[in-house]
Residue, then its C-alpha position, 0 to 999 in steps of 0.5 A: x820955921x820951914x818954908x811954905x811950899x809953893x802953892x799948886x794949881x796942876x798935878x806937881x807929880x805925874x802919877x795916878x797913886x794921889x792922895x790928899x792929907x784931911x785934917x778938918x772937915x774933909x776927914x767926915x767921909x759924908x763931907x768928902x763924898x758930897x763932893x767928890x760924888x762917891x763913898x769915901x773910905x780912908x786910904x789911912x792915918x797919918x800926922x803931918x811932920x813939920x806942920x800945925x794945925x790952927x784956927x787961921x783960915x779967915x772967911x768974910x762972912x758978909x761978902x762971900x758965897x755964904x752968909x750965917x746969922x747968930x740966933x739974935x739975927x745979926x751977922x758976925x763979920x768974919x768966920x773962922x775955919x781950921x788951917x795948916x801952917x808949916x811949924x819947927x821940924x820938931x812941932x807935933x804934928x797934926x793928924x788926919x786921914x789920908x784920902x786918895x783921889x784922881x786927878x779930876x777929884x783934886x780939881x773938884x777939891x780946889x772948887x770947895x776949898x776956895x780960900x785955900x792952895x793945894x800944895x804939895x806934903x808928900x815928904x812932911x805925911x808919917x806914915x805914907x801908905x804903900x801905894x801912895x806916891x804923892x800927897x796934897x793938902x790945902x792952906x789958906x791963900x795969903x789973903x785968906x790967912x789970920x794968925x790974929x782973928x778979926x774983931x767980931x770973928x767966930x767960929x760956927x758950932x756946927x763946924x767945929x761939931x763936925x770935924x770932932x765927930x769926923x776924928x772920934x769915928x777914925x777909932x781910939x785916941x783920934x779925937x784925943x790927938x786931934x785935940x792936942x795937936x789943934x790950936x784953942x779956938x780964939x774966937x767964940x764958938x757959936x749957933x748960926x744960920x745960914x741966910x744968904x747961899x751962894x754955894x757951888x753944888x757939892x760944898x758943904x752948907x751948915x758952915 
């Protein structure tokens, strides 16, 4: 299995050409353009080499910026939210959108991203577009990070609604591939509700 690069909090290229790889929520241009403030259009699709895609990024759903209830009004502990991980060379990689950003936007992605790092997968992006010199995207922190579920963990329906709908609009065969190339979900997929808002302006709240 290949190495984690190194987790950034500054630009790890000089240059105004970025992009950062979408593969879950962000791939919604509704959801990237809540935060970055604008209409986004993809600067392209691409897979990333060398990485897979799973259900790892680990919430506490009782402590953080947001707390959901289940229909029968209890709160689960933990939620679940889609992650990258590095996988052998050979491993199919995931798909996504490539979405391009300014320095000051990479700034603002990190705020929503809070259980993630920004690193750096410029090499691991097939295809790079012309134009785009250097590609980011986001894996949870250390801390953050669930290759086993918690006990009572679940996924938020309307999450994992979301991120089908983003890839059945990138055009045919996006949700197939995203389908293939995304781990089952290993917790229940549930309804829920947000109770408790904590939420930085910009961050999305169904989930």
């Amino acid at each position: 299995m290949p190495e984690r690069p190194l987790a950034t909090s500054r630009l790890a290229i000089a240059v105004d050409d970025l992009a950062v790889f979408a593969y879950a929520s962000l791939v919604d241009p509704e959801s990237a353009a809540m935060t970055l403030g604008h209409a986004v259009e993809p600067a392209g699709l691409a897979r990333l080499r060398g990485w897979r895609r799973r259900w790892t990024t680990c919430r506490d759903n009782l402590r953080s910026e947001k707390t959901f209830a289940l229909p029968d009004g209890s709160s689960p502990s933990h939620c679940l939210g889609l992650n990258i991980e590095p996988a052998h060379a050979d491993a199919e990689g995931p798909n996504g959108a490539l979405i391009a950003v300014t320095p000051a936007e990479l700034e603002r992605l990190d705020l929503r991203e809070v259980r993630y790092d920004r690193i750096e997968v410029t090499s691991a992006v097939d295809p790079l577009p012309p134009g785009i010199a250097g590609v980011f995207a986001y894996s949870a922190k250390p801390e953050r990070h669930a290759p086993v579920p918690p006990r009572g963990a679940v996924i938020i329906a309307a999450y994992a609604r979301a991120v089908e709908a983003a890839f059945a609009a990138l055009g045919q065969g996006a949700l197939e591939l995203y389908r293939r190339t995304t781990e089952a979900p290993p917790a229940p997929v549930v309804e829920a509700v947000l109770v408790r808002d904590r939420i930085p302006p910009g961050n999305p709240r169904r989930w």
